[in-house]
N, C-alpha and C positions, 0 to 999 in steps of 0.2 A: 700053540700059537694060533691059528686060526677059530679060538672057540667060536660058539654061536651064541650070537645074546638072546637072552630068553625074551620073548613077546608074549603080554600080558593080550590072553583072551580079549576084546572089548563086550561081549557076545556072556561070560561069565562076570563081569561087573555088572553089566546089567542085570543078571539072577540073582546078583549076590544083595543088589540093591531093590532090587524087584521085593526079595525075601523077605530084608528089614521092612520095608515099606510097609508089607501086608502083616508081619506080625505086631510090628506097632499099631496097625489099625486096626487087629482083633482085640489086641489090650483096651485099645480106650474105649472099645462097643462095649465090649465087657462090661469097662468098667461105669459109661454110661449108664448101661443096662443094669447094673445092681444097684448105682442110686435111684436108679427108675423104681424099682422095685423097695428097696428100702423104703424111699420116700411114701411108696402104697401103703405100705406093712405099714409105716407110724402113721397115718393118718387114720386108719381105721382102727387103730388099737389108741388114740389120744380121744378118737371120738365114741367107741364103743365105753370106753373107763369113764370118759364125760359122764355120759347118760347113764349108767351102770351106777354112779358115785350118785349122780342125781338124783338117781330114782331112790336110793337108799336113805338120802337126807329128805326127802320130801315123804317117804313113808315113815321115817323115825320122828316127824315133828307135826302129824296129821292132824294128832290132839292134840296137840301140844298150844297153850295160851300164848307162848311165846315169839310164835309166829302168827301174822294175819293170814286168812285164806286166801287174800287176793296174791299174795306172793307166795306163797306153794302153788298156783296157779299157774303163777309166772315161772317160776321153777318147771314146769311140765311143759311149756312151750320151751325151754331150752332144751329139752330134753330131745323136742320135735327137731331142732337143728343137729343136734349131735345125731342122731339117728339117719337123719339127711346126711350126713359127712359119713356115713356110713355105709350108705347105698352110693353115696357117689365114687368111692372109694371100690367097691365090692363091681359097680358098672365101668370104672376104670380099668380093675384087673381083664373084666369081659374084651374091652377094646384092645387092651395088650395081647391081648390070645390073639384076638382078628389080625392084629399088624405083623403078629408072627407068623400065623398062618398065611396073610395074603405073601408078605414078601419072599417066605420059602416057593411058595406058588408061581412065585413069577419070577425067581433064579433057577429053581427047575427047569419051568419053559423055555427061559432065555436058553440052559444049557444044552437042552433038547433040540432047542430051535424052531418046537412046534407052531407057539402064539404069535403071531404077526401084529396083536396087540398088546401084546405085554407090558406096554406102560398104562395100562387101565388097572394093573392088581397092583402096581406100585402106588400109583395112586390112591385104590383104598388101603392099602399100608399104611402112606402116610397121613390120609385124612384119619385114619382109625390111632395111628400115636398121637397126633393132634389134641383130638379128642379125649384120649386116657388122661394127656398132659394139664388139659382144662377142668378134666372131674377131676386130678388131683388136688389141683388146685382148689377148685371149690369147695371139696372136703374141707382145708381148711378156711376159707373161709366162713365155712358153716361151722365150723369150731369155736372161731373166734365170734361168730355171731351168736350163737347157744351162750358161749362165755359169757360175753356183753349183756344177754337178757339175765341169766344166772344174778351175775353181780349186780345191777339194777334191781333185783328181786331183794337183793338183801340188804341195801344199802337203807337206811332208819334215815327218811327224809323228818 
């Protein structure tokens, strides 16, 4: 007769929702962070095979009557942009290091309590992903630029 009704913690919802909250937000870094990463990986391997394939048609057609020299010429400056999409690609992964290493740096600190400026290494954190985000970018557009000369090169005006 007198049972006692059970009271729901307020105190354990809160954990309970605290818990979801943060492993949702690890999944989607996660998952961010791998097409961060993918998206690096194929830019440097579209634009390495570019110029790789490039360099291999402009040396198979050196002598060759069938082409003019001014367009194996122009073939070798595509070459210059794929190789650009290369290094821009290769100085993207560099910035991704920095962003990882500043922001571990200043969740440390935070957790420590030591930096009283701590949002100075967030900061080049994110100026340093910024930055990976725009040489990814670039990459391709040096791809598509390389492309662009490539085919003009070939195209029998």
């Amino acid at each position: 007769m007198g049972g006692k009704s059970q009271q729901k913690d307020p105190d354990e919802e809160l954990r309970r929702r605290y818990a979801l909250w943060h492993e949702i937000s690890v999944q989607e870094f996660k998952g961010a962070f791998d097409l961060a990463v993918a998206a690096l990986k194929a830019s440097m391997i579209v634009n390495g095979v570019a110029a790789g394939a490039t360099l291999a048609f402009v040396s198979d057609n050196i002598g060759s009557r069938n082409i003019l020299v001014d367009r194996l010429e122009s073939m070798t400056d595509a070459v210059f942009w794929f190789a650009a999409g290369v290094l821009f690609g290769l100085l993207g992964t560099g910035l991704g290091y920095l962003r990882s290493y500043f922001q571990t740096a200043y969740l440390v600190r935070w957790l420590e309590g030591k930096d009283p400026d701590q949002s100075r290494l967030s900061r080049y954190g994110t100026v340093s992903q910024v930055s990976a985000m725009l040489l990814v970018i670039l990459s391709y557009v040096a791809f598509f630029g390389g492309l662009r000369i490539a085919a003009t090169a070939l195209v029998v005006s």
